[in-house]
N, C-alpha and C positions, 0 to 999 in steps of 0.2 A: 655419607653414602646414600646412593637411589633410593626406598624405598619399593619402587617393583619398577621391572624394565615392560612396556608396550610396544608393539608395533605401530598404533598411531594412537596421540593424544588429539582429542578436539575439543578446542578452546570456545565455551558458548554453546547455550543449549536450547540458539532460537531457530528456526526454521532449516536454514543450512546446518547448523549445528546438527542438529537431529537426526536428518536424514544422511548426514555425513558418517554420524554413530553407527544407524541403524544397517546403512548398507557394509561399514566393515565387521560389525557382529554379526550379519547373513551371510558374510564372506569368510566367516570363520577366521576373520583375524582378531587378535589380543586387540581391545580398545577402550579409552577409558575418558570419563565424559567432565570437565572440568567447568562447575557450574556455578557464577558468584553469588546466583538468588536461594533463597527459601525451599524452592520448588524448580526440576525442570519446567523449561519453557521460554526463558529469554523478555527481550524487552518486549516480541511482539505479543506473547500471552500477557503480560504485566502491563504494559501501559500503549502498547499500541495497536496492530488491527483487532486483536479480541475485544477486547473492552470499547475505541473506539465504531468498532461496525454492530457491537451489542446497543451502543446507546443510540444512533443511529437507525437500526432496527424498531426502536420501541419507540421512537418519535415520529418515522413512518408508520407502522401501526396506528400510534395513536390520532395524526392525520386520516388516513383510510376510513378512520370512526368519524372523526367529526368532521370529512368531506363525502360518506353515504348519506344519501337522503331516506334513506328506511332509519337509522339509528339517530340520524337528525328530528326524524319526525318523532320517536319515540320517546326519548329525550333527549335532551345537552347534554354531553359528555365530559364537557367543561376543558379545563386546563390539568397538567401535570407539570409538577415542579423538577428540575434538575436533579435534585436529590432524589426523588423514585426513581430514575432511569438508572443514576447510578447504583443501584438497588442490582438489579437485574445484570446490569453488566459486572458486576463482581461475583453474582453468581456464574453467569457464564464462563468468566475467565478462574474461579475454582473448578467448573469440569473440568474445563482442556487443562488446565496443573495436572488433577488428577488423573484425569486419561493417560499425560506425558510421563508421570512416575510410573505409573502397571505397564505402561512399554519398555520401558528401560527395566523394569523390574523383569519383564518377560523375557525379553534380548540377554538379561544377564550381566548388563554394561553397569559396570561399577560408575559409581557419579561421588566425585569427589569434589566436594562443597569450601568455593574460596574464592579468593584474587590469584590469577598466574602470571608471573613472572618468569621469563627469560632467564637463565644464568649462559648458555651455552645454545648451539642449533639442536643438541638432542637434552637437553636438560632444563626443568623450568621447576619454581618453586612455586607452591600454591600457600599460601596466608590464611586459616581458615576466621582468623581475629584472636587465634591464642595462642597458635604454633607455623612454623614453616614446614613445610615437608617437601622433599627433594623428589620429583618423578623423572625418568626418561623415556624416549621412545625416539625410534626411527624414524617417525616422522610425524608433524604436526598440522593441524587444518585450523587456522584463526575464523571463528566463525562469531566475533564478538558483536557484533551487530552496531549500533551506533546511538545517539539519543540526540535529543534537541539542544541546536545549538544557541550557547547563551554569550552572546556579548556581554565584555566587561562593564559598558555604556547600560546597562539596562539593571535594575535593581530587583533580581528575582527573592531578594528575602524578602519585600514587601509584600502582607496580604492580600494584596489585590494585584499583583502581578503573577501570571502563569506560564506555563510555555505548555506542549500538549503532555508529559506526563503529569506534571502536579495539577491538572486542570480537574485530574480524575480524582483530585481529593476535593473538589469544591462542595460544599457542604451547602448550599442556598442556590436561590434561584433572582439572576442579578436582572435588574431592568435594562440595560444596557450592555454592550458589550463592542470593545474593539480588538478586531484580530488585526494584528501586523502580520502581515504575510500570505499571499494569495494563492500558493501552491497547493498541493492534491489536500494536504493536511488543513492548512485554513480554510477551505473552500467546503470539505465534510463538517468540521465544526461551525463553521457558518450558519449552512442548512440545518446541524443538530438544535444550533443554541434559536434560529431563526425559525425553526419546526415548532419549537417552544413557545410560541409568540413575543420573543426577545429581541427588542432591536440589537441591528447588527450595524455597526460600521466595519467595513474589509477595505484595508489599503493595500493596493494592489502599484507594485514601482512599473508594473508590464501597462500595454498598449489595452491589451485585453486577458480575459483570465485566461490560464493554463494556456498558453501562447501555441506548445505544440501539439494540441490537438485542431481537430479540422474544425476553421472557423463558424460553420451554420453551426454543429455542434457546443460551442463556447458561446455562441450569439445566444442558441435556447437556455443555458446553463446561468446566465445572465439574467435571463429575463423569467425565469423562475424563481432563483435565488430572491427577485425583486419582489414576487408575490408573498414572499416569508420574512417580510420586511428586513431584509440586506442591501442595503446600500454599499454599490461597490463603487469606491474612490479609484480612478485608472490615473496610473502615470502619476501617483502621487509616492513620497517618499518620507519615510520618518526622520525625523528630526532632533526630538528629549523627550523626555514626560515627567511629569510634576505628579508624587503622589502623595496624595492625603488624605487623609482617614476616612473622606467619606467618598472619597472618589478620585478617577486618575483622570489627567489631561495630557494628552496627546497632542505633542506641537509639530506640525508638517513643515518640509522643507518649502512650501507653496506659502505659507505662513497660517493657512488655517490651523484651528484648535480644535480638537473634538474629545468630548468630557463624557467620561462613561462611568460604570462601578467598577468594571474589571477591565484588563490587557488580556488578550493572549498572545504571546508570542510564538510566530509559526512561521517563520523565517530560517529554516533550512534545520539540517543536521549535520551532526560530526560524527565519526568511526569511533568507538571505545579502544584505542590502541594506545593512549597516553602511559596507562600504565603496566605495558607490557614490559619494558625496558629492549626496546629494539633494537636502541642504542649499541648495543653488547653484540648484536650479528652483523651490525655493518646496516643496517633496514631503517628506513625512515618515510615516517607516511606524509600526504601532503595537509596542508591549510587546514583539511576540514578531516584530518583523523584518516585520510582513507592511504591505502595498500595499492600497490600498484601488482598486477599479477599478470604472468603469458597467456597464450590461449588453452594452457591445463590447468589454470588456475594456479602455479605456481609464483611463487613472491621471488625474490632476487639470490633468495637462499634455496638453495634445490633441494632437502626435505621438506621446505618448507610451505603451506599452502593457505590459500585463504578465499571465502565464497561470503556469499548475504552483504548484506550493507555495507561491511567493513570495506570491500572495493566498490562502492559508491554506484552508480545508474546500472538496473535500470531500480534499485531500493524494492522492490518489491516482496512481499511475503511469498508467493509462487513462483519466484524466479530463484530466489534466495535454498527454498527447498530444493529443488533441481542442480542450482550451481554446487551446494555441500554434496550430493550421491554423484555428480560430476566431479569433482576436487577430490573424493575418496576413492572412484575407480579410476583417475589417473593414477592412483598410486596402487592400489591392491586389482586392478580388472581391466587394464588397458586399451584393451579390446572393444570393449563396453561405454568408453571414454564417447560421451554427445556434450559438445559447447551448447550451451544455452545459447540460443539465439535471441531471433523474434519471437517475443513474450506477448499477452494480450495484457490491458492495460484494464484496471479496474478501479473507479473512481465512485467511490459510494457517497457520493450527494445525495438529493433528496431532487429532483429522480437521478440514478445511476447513471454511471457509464462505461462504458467497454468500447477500448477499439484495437485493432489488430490491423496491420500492414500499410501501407501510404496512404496521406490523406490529399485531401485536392490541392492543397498550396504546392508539397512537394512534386507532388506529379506535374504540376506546372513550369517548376523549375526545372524540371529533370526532359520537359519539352516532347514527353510520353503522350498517345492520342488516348482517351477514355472517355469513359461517359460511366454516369450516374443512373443507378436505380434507385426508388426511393418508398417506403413501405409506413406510413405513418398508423399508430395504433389506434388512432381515433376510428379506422375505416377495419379494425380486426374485429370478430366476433366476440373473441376471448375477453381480449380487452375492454369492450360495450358490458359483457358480463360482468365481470371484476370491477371495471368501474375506473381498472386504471389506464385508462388512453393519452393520455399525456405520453409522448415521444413517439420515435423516428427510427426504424430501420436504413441504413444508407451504407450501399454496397455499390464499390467503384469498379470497374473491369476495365480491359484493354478494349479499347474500340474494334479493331481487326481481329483478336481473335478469343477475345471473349471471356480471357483468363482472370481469376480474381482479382484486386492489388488490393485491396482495402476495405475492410469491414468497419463499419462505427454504428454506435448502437446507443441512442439516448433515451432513459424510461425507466418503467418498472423492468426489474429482470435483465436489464444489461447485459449487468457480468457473464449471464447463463445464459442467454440467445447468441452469445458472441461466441460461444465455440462450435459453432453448427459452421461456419463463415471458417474460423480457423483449421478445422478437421477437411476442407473441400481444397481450402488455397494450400494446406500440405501436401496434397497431390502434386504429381508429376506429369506435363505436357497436358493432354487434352480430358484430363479424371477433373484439373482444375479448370473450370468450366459454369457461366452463368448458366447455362443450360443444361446441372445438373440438380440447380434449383427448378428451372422449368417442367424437367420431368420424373421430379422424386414427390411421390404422395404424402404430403404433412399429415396430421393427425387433424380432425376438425372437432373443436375450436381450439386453436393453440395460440401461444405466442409465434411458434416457431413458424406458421402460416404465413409471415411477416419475408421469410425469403422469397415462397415464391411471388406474394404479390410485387414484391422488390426488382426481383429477375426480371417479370413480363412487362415492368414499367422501364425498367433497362434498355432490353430487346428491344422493346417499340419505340424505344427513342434510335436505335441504330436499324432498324429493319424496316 
């Protein structure tokens, strides 16, 4: 027999998860939070953007210091090992735990600690590791999130083998290091362990890194990356690796070998849905773990729903938040019901990145007229101040009439100058407008300066 009946159980208590909770305890419906960690929070507090944008943080920082000439002059700041940073980022990712519990605790949402399991569309059992308990509800939102995916080819019980969660338990600071894999994930740790003064080897199966972002962009990420000793291998492929005790080799399909201390493998993810038993509703996810859902976020089962990683692109923490309080007011607030769409992209290298709406390749293809404004930080006041002028404001508009299509943003502050871009191209007809960069008053000395000088190098290319 159930144990208690709900109106909606949500599986997962990572970013969808959460705000899936959170908006049907505001909505005054019965709900109840099914968490397999220690602690709310999910993989993203536990092993993924908290922790790695904390170590990230403190290796920018600690660049900033030994690239001012006041702090140069004063003294050498020297080197910091791996293991401090990850100092820091375990403390940061115990706030946000404990932030995530006094919310739940405040909302009232009961968090029921296990593995869940499927038995039926409205009944699932939870495994706390010494008993089973039966719960139901009306309806269910999978917000299981996903983790790094491990081929069976790759030997992750070895010491020296990592993928990005166990990376976060490395305990030293390795002279070497090869990532397999050149996506948003290898590319941040690249920069982390490369900020470190750690050579980097990155193989990369692509032409160039992060393929869809706009090439000048991927060309400066490139040739930064190279300043922090990262050697990026293009269009190479892995092949085995040989490990032994005092180090790994890496054998390329090219036939090169490259001999480091450590792997990281960063070569994709997969959905945690294996052990849902989905089997039992007629549901089956694809290759890599994921859920296929309609445009309410519903799965094939009509209570049934699913948001965050577990339905695969666009993987984001901020899109993930949005899609679970979207997959909860499909069901409890209909009315209210917004598809996540166009999301802005945030890629915390060493310098950042942000971008939002079409970049030049597609605009090409799609055979759209545009042109280029271009606002580089070297020429910003703020920037001259700070000290950080490394990057590029680049904002595309329609040639004829001037509408936004595309924000990219490479540098310090990225992520946060990119929704001044995103808040304009939300407008409707002529509010979205290069021209309302031209005659809106920035703040002096800002980053955010960086639009208008963008817009009037735009304009004067079409005027």
């Amino acid at each position: 027999m159930a144990k208690k009946q709900y109106e909606i159980i949500v599986i997962g208590s990572g970013p969808a998860g959460e705000s899936a909770a959170m908006n049907a305890a505001k909505s005054t419906h019965s709900v109840a939070m099914i968490c397999d960690k220690p602690r709310v929070g999910g993989n993203s507090a536990y092993h993924g953007t908290i922790p790695s944008k904390a170590l990230r943080n403190s290796v920018r920082q600690f660049l900033d210091l030994n690239n001012n000439p006041m702090f140069r002059d004063l003294a050498e700041v020297g080197k910091i090992g791996f293991e401090t940073i990850i100092k820091h980022a375990e403390h940061a990712v115990d706030e946000h735990l404990s932030m995530n519990t006094a919310a739940y605790e405040r909302n009232k949402i009961p968090v029921i600690h296990g593995s869940a399991q499927f038995v039926d569309k409205n009944t699932i059992t939870v495994n706390d590791g010494k008993k089973s308990t039966k719960f139901k509800a009306d309806h269910f939102i999978i917000a299981t999130g996903s983790r790094p995916y491990r081929p069976e080819f790759v030997d992750f019980n070895h010491p020296r083998v990592f993928d990005s969660d166990t990376i976060l338990k490395l305990s030293y600071t390795p002279s070497k290091v090869t990532i397999i894999g050149a996506g948003v994930i290898g590319c941040e740790y690249a920069s982390i362990f490369g900020g470190l003064g750690i050579n980097v080897e990155l193989i990369n199966p692509e032409e160039t890194l992060l393929s869809f972002l706009d090439t000048e962009i991927t060309d400066a990420l490139s040739y930064h990356l190279g300043n922090l000793a990262v050697r990026c291998r293009h269009q190479e492929h892995y092949d085995k690796m040989q490990c032994n005790d005092d180090a790994v080799i890496t054998y390329l399909q090219s036939g090169k070998k490259i001999k480091s201390d450590i792997v990281l493998w960063a070569n994709g993810r997969t959905g945690n849905t294996d052990k849902l038993n989905l089997k039992c509703l007629g549901m089956e996810a694809n290759s890599r773990g994921q859920l296929e859902v309609n445009n309410k976020y519903q799965t094939k089962v009509e209570n049934i729903y699913a948001a965050g990683d577990v339905i695969g692109r666009p993987s984001l923490a901020s899109a993930a938040f949005d899609q679970g309080r979207a997959a909860c007011n499909a069901i409890v607030n209909p009315e209210e019901f917004v598809w996540v769409g166009d999301v802005p992209t945030g890629i915390y290298t060493i310098p950042e990145i942000s971008t939002i709406g079409l970049n030049e390749q597609e605009l090409t293809e799609k055979k759209v007229p545009y042109e280029v404004g271009k606002a580089f930080f070297r020429n910003l006041a703020r920037a001259q101040i700070t000290g950080e002028n490394v990057g590029m404001l680049k904002i595309i508009f329609h040639f004829d009439t001037l509408e936004i299509l595309g924000i990219h943003c490479f540098g310090s502050q990225a992520s946060e100058i990119v929704h001044i871009g995103q808040a304009i191209m939300s407008q409707k007809g002529e509010a979205n407008s290069l021209k309302y960069f031209m005659n809106t008053t920035f703040n002096y000395p800002t980053m955010a300066e960086a639009y208008k000088v963008a817009a009037y190098d735009g304009y004067n290319r079409v005027f």
